[in-house]
N, C-alpha and C positions, 0 to 999 in steps of 0.2 A: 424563601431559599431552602433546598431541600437542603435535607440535610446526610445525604448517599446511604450509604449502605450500610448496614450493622457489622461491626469488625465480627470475622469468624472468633468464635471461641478458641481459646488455646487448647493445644493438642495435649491429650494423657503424657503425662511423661513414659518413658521405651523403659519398657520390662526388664526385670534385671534379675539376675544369676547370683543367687548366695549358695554360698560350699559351706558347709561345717567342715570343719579342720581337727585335730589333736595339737598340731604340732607347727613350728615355724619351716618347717620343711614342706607340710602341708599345704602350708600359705600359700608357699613359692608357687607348688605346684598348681594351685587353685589359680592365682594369677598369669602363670607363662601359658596356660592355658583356657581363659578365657572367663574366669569368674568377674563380677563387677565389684563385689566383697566377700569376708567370710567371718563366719562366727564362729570363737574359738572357745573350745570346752578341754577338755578331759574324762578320759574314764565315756567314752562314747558307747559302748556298750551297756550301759546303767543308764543311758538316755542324757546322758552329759552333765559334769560337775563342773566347778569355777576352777579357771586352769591356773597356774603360779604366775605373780607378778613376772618374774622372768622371762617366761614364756609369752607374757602376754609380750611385753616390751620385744621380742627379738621376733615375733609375727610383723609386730607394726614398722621394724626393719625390713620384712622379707617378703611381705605379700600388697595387698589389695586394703583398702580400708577394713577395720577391723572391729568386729562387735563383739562381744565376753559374754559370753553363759555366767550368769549370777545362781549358782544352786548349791548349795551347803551340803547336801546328800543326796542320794537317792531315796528313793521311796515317794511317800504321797509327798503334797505340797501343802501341809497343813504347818505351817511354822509358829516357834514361838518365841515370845521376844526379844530370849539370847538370837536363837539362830535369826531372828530378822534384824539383829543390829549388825552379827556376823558379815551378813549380806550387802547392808547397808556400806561396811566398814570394804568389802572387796568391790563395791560398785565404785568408793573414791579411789581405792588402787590402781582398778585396773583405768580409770579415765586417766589418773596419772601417768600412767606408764605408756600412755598415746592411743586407746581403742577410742573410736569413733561414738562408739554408744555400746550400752548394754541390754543384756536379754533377758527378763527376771520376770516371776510369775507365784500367785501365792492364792491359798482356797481356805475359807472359812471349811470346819468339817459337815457342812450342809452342800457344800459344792458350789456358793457362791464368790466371787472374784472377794476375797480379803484386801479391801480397799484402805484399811488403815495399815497394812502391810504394806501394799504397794503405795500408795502415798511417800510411806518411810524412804521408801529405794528410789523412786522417783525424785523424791528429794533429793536423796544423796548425789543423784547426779546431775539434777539441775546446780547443787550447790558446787558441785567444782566443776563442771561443763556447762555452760547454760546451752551450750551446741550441740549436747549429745543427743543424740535421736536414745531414745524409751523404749524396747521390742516386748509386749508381753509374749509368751512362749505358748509352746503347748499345756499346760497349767490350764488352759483355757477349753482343752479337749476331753477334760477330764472334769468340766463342771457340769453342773444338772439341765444346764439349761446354755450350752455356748454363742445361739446367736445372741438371748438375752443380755447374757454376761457384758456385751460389747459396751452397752450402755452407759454404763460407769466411766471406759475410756478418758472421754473427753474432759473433763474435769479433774485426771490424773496428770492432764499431762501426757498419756501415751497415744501416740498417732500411728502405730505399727502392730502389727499382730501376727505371728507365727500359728500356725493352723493346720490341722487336717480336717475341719471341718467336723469335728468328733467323734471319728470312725479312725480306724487301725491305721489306713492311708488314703493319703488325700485325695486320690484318681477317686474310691471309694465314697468320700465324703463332701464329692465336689455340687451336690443340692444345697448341702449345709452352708459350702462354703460362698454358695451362689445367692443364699438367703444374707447370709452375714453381709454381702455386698452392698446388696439391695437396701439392709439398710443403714449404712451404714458409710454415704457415698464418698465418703472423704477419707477413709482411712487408707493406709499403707496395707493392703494384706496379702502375709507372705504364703504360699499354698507350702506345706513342706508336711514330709511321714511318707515312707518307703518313695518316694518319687522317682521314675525311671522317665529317663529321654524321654521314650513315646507319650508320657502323661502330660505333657507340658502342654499341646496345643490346647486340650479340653482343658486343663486347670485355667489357664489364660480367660477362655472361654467363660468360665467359668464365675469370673471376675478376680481373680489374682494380678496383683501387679507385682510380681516377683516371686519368683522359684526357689526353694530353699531342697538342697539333696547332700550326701553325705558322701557320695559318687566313692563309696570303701570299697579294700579291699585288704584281705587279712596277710598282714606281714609274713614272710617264710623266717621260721624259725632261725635265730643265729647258732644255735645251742648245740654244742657237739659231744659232751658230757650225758650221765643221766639226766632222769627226769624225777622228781617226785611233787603230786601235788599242793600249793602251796596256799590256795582261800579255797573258797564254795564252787568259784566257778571253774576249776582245774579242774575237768570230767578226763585231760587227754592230753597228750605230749601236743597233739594236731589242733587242738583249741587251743590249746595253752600262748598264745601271743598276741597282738595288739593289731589296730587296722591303720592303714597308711590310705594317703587318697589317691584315686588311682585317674590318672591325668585322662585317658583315654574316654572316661566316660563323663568326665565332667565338658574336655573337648564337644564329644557328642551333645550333651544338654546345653552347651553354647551354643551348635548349628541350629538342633532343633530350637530352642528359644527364637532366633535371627528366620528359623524360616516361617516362626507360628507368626512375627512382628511384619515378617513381609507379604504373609496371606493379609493379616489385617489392615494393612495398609492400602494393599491391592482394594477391597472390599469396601473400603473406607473411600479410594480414589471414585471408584466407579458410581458410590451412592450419591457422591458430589457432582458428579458429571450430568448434566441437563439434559434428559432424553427428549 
């Protein structure tokens, strides 16, 4: 008795669209306009800090599924083990407060993934979410060796990786990000660093299974008073304010996303089809 034909394998899961946000305004906008999630930080101009419980909690009212930037400060990612308990102690917050998973990332000063760090955080959120998805960050772009680095992964616990591939942005660093794939066939990896609409078909390409962009745009000052500089980064009345997400261009990396997923589907119909 024969026994028919081999069920087709199941299909890649459909590409998805992450925003980075500030704000639960942001959220909104990330959702009414076509994101699938977003990952909320602060201080986005410093490359993103861990945003207040508050904030996390009124995103997860007002937007898309939500993931938290876990980073103590700016600067390298070399931490020590006040600032990794810190981290550990905001990865239960913000799971508490309703984000879906978190985004955290840490380097030995040799540029190796700091695995008894990430361990820590990993933990912390398996132990109050066992459902939270793990995103290491860009932490990973910044190590000596980032396909290597991937290695470790599996054994943490993290199945997602935020990436530009180890280059300034990810259009950029998308061999890197195409080697990471290769080998690496299982992971979740997100292509994200300066990402513009038009970059999405080659990242895809590329082997991305999800877009990560910040689609900003800097706030118009409310201020109708002087001005006088108030940190490091205050060069100008005209710098001097915050970035809001701007609906328009995240719209746009929705379209393109949906038309990079309908070439490859086309592509995908016709290779199946019995000449």
């Amino acid at each position: 008795m024969s026994a028919g034909p081999a069920p087709k394998a199941a299909a890649p899961a459909a590409a998805s669209l992450e925003i980075a946000v500030v704000s639960p305004a942001g959220a909104r906008t990330a959702r009414e306009n076509g994101a699938d999630r977003v990952e909320l930080c602060t201080g986005l101009e410093l490359g993103g800090l861990t945003p207040s419980t508050a904030a996390v909690a009124a995103a997860v009212e007002s937007g898309p599924p939500v993931h938290v930037l876990v980073r103590c400060r700016p600067g390298d990612f070399v931490y020590d083990a006040e600032e990794v308990a810190l981290m550990a102690a905001e990865v239960r917050t913000a799971l508490r407060a309703g984000a879906r998973g978190v985004v955290v990332g840490a380097l030995t000063p040799d540029g190796a993934l700091d695995t008894d760090a990430l361990a820590a955080l990993a933990g912390a959120a398996r132990d109050t979410d066992p459902a939270a998805q793990v995103t290491l960050h860009r932490a990973v772009d910044q190590a000596s060796d980032p396909v290597a680095a991937l290695a470790a992964l599996p054994g943490l616990g993290i199945t997602r990786v935020l990436t530009s591939g180890g280059a300034p942005t990810a259009i950029e660093g998308s061999a890197v990000l195409a080697a990471m794939a290769a080998a690496n066939p299982g992971l979740d990896l997100a292509a994200g660093g300066g990402v513009r609409p038009g970059d999405i078909a080659g990242l895809l390409a590329a082997g991305a299974r999800s877009v990560h962009l910040s689609a900003k745009s800097r706030a118009t000052p409310r201020r109708a008073a002087g001005w006088v500089p108030l940190g490091a980064g205050g060069t100008s009345a005209d710098d001097d304010t915050h970035f809001v997400t701007d609906g328009t261009v995240v719209a746009a990396a929705r379209r393109a996303l949906n038309a990079a997923a309908a070439t490859a589907g086309r592509r995908a119909g016709s290779r199946d089809t019995p000449g």
